[in-house]
N, C-alpha and C positions, 0 to 999 in steps of 0.2 A: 369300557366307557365310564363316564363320573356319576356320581350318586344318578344324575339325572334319567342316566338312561335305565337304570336296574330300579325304579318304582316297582310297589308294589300295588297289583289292579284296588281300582276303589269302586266300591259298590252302592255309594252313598247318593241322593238327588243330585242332578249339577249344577254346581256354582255359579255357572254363565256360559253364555254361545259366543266362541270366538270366532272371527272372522280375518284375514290377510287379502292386501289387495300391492300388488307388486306394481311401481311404474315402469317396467319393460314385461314383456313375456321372454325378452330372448335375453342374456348376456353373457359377455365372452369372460372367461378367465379374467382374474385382473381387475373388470369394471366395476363401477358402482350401482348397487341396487338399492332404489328406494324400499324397503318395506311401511305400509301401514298394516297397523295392530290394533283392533276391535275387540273388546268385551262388553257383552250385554249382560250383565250382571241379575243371577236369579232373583225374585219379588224376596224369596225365603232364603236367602245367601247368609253367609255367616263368614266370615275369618278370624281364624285364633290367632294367625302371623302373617310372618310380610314373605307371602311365594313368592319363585322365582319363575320366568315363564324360560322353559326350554325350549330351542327351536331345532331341529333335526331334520338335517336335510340326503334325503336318500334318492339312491337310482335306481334304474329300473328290475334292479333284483334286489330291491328291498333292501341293499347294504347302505348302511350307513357311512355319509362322507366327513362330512364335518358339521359343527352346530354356530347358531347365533344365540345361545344363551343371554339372557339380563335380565335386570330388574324392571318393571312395568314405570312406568312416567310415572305413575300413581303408587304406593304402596297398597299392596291388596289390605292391609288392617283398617285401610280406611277406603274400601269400596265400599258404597252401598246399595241395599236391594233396589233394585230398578236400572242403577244408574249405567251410564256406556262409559267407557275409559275408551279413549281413543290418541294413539300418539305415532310416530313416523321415528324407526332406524334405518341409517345408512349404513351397508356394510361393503364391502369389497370381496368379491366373489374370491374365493381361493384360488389360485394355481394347481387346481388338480387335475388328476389325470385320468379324465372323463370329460365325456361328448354325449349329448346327449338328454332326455328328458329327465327333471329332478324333483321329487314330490316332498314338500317341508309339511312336518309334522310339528304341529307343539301341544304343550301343555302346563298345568303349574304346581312346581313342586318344591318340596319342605327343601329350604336350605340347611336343617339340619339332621334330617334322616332321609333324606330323597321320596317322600312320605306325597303318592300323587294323589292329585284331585281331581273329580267326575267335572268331564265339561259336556255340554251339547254338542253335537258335531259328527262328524264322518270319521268313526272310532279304529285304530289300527291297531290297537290291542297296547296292554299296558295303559291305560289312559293319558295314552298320545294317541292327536287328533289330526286326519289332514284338511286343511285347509289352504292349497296354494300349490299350483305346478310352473316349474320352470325350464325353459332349454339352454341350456350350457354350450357354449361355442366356443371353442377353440383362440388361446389368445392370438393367436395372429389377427383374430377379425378385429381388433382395437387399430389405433392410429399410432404409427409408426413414432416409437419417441427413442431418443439417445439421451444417455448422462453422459455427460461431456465433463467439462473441466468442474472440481471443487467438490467431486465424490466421494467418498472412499469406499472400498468394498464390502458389501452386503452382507448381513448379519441375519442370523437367524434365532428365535428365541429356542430354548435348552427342552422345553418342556413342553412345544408346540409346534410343528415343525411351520404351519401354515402364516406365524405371524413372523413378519419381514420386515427388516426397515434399514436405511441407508443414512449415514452422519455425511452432513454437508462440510466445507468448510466457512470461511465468513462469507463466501459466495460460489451460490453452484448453480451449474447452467445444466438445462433441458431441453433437448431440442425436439422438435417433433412435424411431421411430415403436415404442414398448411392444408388443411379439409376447404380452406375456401368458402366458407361459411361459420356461423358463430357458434361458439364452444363456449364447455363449463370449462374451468379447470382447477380441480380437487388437490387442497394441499392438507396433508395427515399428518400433525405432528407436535412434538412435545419435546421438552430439552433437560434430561438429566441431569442433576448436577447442578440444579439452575442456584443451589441456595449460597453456591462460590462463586456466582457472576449477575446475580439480580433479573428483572426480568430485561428482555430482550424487544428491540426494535427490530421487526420482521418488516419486506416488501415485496413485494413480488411483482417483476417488472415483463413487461414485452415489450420487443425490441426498443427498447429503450423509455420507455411510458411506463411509469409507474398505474399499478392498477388493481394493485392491495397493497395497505399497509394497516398492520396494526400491531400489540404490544403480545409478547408472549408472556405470562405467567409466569411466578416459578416452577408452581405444579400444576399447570396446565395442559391439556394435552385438547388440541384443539383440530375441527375440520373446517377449512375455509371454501367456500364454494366461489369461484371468480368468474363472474361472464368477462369471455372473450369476444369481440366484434370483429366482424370477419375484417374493415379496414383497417386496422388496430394490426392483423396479422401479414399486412401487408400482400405483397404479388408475388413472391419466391415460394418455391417448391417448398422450402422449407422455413420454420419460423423459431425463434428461441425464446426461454424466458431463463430470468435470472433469479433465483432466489437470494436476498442478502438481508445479513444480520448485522448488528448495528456494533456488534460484540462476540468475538469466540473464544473459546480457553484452550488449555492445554494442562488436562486432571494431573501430569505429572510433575509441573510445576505448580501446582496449589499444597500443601503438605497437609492441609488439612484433609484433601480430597483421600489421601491414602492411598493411590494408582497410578499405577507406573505407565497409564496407555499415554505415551507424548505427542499423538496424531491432536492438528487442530483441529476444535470439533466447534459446528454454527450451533443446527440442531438435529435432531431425530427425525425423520421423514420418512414415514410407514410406506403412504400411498403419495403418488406426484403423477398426476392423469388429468389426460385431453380428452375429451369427450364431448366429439359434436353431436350426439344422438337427439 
């Protein structure tokens, strides 16, 4: 594991009582989970840096699956004694390969020696803390979606196997099984390469209705949350959306890009999910 999980125990007062408050108890593979993240910050607290809060999420035999690691909304160098930090990540459950109850553990530790700190809480050794259980289902229990036309195929990062994501072309279609009632729908994404084509005009249409539009960054990497209205999704079984870029390249006609990949590319899309919950 990374510095974060090989801490060494601290035996010092604790810095503050954490607390996590999940907006689903159940979610399947795949979906979105709200986390909120609470620190009650000791009267006598001190920080000499800016921790990192590690999150570790484990199954029922204590094995460790994967983590939501990051930095706090707040830099802990400027918590202070008394006060609450309180702030909401969105993450996308992994694809793994596990069913079942999930117990997240966190804590906060030196980004530059993995150096933990005592916190209040329900201590599981190492000072990591649980605070928060979850049941993991199976991705079929999600709503049925297809990528259709302006995909190309699936890419995984080198040094992580859990982070995914798919290049559009200057428009790609999703289609997904009509729930018949109103949905979010979660678009994850960011466009490499943006500083050889400026920023981008993004929209996100259904069945023809525009119903996001906004600009992409060059280095941005953005999650846009869309209410869908069940009328909107009309009376067919099934319903589409379109994603379209106002702009795509092709890195091996740019000389400056130095890449021979000549696939047109819109943008990078992590996550691209329907979600009537």
């Amino acid at each position: 594991m990374a510095a974060a999980c090989g801490g060494r125990e601290e035996a010092a007062p604790p810095v503050a009582t954490p607390t996590v408050t999940l907006n689903f108890a159940q979610a399947p593979a795949g979906s979105p989970l709200d986390i909120t993240y609470k620190f009650v910050v000791a009267d006598d607290a001190r920080f000499d840096q800016d921790y990192r809060v590690f999150v570790h999420v484990i199954d029922v035999d204590e094995e460790f699956m994967w983590d939501a690691d990051h930095d706090p909304s707040t830099p802990t160098s400027q918590w202070k004694p008394g006060q609450t930090i309180e702030y909401t990540k969105t993450i996308f459950v992994p694809v793994f390969p596990y069913v079942g109850e999930a117990t997240l553990q966190i804590g906060l530790h030196s980004k530059a020696d993995g150096h933990r700190l005592t916190l209040n809480g329900d201590h599981a050794g190492q000072n990591a803390y649980r605070v928060a259980k979850v049941q993991l289902l199976p991705q079929t229990d999600n709503l049925l979606t297809v990528f259709k036309d302006g995909w190309h195929q699936a890419e995984v990062a080198g040094d992580n196997a859990t982070i995914e994501w798919q290049w559009t072309k200057k428009e790609a279609v999703l289609a997904f099984k009509n729930p018949k009632k109103d949905a979010t729908f979660f678009l994850d994404i960011d466009s490499p390469g943006g500083q050889f084509h400026g920023p981008q005009q993004i929209q996100t249409v259904l069945n023809g209705q525009v119903v996001d539009a906004f600009t992409l960054g060059v280095d941005d990497r953005t999650l846009r949350r869309v209410g869908l209205k069940t009328a909107q999704m009309g009376a067919g079984e099934m319903a589409e959306l379109q994603i379209r870029v106002d702009k795509s390249w092709t890195p091996a006609q740019v000389p400056e890009a130095r890449n021979t990949d000549k696939r047109e590319l819109g943008v990078r899309v992590f996550h691209a999910f329907v979600d009537p919950r």
